[in-house]
C-alpha positions as CSV (number, residue, x, y, z in Angstrom):
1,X,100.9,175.3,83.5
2,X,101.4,172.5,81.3
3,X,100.5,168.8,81.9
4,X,101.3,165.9,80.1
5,X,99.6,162.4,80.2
6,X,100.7,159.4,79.2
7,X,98.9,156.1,78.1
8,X,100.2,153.1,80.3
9,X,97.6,149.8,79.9
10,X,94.4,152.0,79.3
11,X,95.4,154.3,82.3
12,X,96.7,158.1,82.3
13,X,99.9,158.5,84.0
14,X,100.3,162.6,84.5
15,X,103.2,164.5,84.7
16,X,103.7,168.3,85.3
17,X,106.3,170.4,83.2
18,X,108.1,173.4,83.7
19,X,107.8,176.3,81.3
20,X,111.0,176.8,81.1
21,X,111.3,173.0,79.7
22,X,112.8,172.1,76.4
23,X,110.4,170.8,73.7
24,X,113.0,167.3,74.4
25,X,110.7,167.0,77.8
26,X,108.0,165.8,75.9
27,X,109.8,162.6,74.3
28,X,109.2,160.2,74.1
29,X,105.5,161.7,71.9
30,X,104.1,158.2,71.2
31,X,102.6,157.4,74.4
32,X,101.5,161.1,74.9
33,X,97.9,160.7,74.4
34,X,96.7,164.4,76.2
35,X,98.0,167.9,77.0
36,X,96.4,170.2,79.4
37,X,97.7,173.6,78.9
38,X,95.8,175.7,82.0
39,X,95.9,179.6,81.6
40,X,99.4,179.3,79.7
41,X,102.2,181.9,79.4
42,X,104.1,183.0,75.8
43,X,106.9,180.3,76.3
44,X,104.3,177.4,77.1
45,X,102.5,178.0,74.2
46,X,106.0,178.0,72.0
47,X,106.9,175.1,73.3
48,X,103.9,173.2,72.5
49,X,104.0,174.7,69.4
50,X,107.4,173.8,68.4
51,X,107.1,170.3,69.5
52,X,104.0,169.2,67.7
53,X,104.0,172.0,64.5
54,X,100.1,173.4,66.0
55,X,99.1,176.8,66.7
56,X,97.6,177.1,70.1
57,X,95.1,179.6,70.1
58,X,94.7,183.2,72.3
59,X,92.3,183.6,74.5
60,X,90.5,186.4,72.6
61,X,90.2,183.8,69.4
62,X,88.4,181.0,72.2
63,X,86.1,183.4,73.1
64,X,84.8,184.8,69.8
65,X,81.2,183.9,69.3
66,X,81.0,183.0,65.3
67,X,80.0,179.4,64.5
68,X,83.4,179.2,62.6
69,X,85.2,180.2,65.0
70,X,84.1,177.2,67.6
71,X,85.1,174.8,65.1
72,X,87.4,174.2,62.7
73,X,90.5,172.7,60.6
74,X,93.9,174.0,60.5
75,X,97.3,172.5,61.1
76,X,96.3,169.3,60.6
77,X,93.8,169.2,63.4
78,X,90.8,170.0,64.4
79,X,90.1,173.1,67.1
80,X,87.0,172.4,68.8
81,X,85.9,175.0,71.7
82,X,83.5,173.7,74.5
83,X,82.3,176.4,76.8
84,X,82.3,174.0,80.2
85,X,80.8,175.6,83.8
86,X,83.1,176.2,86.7
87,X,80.9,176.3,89.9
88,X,82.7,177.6,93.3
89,X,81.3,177.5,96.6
90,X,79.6,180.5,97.4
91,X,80.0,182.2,93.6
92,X,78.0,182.7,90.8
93,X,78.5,179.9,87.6
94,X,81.1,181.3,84.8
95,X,81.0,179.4,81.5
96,X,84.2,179.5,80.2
97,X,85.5,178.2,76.6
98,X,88.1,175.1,76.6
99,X,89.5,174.7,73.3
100,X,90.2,171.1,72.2
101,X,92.7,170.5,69.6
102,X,92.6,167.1,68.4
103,X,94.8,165.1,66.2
104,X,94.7,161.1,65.7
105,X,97.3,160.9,68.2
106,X,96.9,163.2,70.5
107,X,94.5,165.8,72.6
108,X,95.8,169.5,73.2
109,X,93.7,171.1,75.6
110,X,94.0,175.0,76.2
111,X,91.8,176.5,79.3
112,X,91.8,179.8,81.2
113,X,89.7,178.5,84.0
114,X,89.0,175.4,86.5
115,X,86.2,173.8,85.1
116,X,85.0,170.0,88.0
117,X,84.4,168.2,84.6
118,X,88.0,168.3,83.8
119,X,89.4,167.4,87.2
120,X,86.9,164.7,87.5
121,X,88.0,163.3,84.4
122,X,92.0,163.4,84.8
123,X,91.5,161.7,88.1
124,X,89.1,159.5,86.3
125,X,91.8,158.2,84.1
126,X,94.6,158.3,86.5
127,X,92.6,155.4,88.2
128,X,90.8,153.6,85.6
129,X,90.3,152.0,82.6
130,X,88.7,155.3,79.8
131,X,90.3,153.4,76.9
132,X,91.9,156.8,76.0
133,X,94.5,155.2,73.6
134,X,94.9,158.3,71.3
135,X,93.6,161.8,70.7
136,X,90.2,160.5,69.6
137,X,89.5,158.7,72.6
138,X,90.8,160.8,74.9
139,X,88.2,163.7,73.7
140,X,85.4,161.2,73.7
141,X,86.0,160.0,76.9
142,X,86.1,164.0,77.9
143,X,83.3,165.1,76.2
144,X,81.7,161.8,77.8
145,X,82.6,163.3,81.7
146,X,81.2,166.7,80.5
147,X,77.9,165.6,79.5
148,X,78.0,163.4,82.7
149,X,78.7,166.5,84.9
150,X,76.1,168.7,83.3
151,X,73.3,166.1,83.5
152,X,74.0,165.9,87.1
153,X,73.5,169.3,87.0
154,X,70.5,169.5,85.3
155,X,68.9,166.6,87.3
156,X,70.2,168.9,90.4
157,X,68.2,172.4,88.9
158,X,64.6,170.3,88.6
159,X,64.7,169.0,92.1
160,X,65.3,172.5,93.1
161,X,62.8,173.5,90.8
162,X,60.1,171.3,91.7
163,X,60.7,172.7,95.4
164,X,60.2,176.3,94.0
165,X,57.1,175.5,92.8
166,X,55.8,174.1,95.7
167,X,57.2,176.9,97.4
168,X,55.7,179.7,95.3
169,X,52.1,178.5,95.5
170,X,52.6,177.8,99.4
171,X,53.2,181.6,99.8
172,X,49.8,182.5,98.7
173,X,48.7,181.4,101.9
174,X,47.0,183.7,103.9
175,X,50.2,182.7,106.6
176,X,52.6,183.5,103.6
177,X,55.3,186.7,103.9
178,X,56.3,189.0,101.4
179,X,59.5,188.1,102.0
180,X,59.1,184.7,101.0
181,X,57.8,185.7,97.6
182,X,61.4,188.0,97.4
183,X,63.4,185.3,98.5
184,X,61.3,183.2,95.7
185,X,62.3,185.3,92.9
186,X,66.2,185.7,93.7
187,X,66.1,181.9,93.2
188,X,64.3,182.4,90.0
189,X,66.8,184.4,88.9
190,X,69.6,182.1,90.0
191,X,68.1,179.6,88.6
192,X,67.5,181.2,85.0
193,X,71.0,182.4,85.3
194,X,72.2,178.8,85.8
195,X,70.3,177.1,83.2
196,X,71.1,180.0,80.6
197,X,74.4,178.8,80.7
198,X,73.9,174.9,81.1
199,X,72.3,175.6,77.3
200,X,75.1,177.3,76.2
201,X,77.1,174.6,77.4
202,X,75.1,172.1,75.5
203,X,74.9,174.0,72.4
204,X,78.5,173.9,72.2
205,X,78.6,170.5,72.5
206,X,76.0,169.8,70.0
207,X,78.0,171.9,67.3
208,X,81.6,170.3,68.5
209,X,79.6,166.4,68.2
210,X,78.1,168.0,64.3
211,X,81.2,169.1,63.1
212,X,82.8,165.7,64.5
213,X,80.7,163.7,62.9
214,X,81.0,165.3,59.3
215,X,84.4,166.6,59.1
216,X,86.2,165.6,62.3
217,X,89.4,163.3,62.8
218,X,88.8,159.5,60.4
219,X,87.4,156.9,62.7
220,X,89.2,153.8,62.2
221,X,86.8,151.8,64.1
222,X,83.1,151.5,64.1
223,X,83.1,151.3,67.7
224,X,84.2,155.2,67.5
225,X,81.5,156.5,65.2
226,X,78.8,154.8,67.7
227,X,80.1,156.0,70.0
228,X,80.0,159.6,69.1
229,X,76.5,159.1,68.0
230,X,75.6,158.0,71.7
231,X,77.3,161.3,72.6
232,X,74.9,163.3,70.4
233,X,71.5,161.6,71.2
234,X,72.8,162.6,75.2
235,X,73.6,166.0,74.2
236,X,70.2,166.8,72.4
237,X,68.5,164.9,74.9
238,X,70.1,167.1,77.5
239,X,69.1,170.3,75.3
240,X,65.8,169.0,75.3
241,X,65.6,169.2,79.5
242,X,67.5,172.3,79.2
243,X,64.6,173.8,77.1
244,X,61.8,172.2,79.7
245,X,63.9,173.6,82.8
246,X,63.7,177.1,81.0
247,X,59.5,176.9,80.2
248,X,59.4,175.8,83.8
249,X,61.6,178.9,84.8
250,X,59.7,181.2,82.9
251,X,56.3,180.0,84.2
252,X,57.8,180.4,88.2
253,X,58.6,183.8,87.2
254,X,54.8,184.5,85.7
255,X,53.0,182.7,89.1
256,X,55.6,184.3,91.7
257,X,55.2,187.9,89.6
258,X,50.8,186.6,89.7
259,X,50.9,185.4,93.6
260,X,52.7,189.0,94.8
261,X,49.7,191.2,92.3
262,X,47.5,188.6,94.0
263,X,49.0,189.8,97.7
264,X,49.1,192.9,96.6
265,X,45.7,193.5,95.6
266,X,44.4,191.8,99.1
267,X,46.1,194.9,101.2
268,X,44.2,197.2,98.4
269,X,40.8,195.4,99.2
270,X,41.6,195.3,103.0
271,X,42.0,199.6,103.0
272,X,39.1,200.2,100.6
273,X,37.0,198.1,103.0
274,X,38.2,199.8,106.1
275,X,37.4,203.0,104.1
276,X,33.5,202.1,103.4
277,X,33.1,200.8,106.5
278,X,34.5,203.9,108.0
279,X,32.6,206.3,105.6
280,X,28.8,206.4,107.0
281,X,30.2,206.5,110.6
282,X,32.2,209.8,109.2
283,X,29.1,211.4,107.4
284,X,26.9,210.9,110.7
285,X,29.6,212.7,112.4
286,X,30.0,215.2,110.0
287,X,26.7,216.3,109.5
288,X,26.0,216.7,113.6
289,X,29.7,218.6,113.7
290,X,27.9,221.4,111.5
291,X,27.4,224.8,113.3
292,X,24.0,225.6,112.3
293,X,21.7,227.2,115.1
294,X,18.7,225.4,114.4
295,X,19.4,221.7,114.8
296,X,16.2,219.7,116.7
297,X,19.0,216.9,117.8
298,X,20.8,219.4,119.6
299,X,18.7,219.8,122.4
300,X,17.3,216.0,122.6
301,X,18.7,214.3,125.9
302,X,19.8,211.1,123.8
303,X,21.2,212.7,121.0
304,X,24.4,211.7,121.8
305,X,24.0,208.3,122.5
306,X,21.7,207.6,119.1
307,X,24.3,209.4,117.6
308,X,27.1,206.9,119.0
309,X,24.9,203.8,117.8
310,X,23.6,205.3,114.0
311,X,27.6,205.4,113.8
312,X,28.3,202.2,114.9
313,X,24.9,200.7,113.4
314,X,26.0,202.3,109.8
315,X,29.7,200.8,110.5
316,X,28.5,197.3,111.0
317,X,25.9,197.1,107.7
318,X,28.3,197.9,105.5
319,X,30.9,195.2,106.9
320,X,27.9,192.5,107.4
321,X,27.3,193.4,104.0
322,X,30.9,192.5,102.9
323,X,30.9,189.0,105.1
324,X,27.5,187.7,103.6
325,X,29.0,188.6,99.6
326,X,32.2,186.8,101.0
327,X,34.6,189.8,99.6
328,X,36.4,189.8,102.9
């Protein structure tokens, strides 16, 4: 699916096309400041091709993982991949690449998936002012709403984290469950899972902002290259939560993995006391369950009672004993 946006007073106006539609459905170019190609087919890609002499990329060459390959010049423009999160309700985070190929005049976009940053920024610009006036802009202003969307996120994961934490430690209670502490460490995992890829995200980023700032498109206007620098100081400020988040992550994983030994090793206590406690009792008994002929207690009226109470009397040291040294 292509779409095609247009600059009208600072605004985006959008406008779907057909794949079928001649490379004439994209004229007038001028005022064509961004084009969102979204899991495109062979002709799509020919026809963007054709009509502004680029070489869109496969989705095998987006998702290679060599620093060259994330960005780059060729064509005239610069290919810039940006692995951005798409989150759907009830699913598991996928990071997929978009591949940004910017010109001075225009922004190509190439995506395989539906990523909230990008919606939130088209209907961003459909209603206000982004000052996307050319390619540059238009892939500041989206990089902009990407770091936006994946601060949100971030701030989102350390609220949820702080309540981990508290939760955690609240299960070593002596009214905490096991299956709190399980519960506990599917978060965990969630949570690392998330985070793992809101760095990747970032690092992305970070090398797309780099390579802009050395070798990317000419900025014609101071107010551009400051811009981009605000954009980096975010990004590695960003990287720098992402990096707490995961030190945080990793020491809920320690405590929740400590609390359940902890648990653990309270049921062990609790049988190896019941087993002292229960030991004397079960020598007493053993001994006067021996079949010798001679035994003096044998034939003593209240040898059955004094047994009874050197059993319980034996039982009762042992857990007095335990009380007073406060092991129980």
């Amino acid at each position: 699916m292509i779409t095609i946006y247009r600059e009208a007073g600072g605004r985006l106006v959008a406008e779907k096309l057909a794949a079928d539609a001649p490379s004439a459905a994209l004229e007038p170019l001028a005022d064509v400041v961004w084009i969102d190609l979204v899991s495109p087919i062979p002709s799509e890609e020919q026809l963007i091709e054709a009509a502004l002499e680029i070489l869109v990329p496969s989705r095998e060459d987006m998702e290679e993982i060599e620093y060259s390959s994330g960005a780059y010049t060729a064509h005239g423009a610069q290919y810039l991949t940006v692995h951005v999160l798409e989150q759907a309700e009830g699913h598991p985070a996928y990071l997929g690449p978009v591949t940004c190929i910017v010109t001075r005049a225009r922004l190509v976009t190439v995506r395989y998936h539906e990523p909230p940053a990008l919606a939130a920024f088209a209907e961003r610009a459909l209603g206000h002012e982004l000052g996307c006036l050319d390619g540059i802009t238009t892939m500041m202003a989206l990089m902009e709403t990407i770091v936006d969307r994946l601060a949100d996120l971030l701030e989102d994961q350390s609220r949820r984290l702080e309540a981990t934490t508290r939760a955690i430690f609240a299960a070593h209670r002596p009214s905490g469950r096991m299956e709190v502490l399980s519960s506990l460490m599917q978060r965990i995992g969630k949570a690392e899972d998330l985070n793992g890829k809101l760095n990747e995200s970032l690092q992305t980023l970070a090398r797309v902002t780099g390579f802009m700032g050395l070798v990317g498109p000419s900025f014609e206007h101071g107010a551009e290259r400051a811009r981009l620098k605000t954009l980096t100081r975010d990004v590695r400020s960003l990287l720098d939560a992402s990096t707490r988040q995961e030190r945080k992550i990793d020491f809920q994983l320690n405590a929740t993995l400590g609390v359940i030994n902890i648990r653990q090793a309270d049921v062990i206590k609790i049988f190896s006391v019941v087993a002292f406690v229960f030991l004397p009792p079960t020598l007493i008994a053993s001994i006067y369950g021996m079949n010798f002929a001679f035994m003096p207690e044998l034939e003593w009226r209240w040898g059955y009672p004094a047994a009874l109470g050197a059993m319980v009397l034996s039982a009762l040291l042992p857990y007095l004993l335990f009380r007073w040294k406060k092991w129980l």
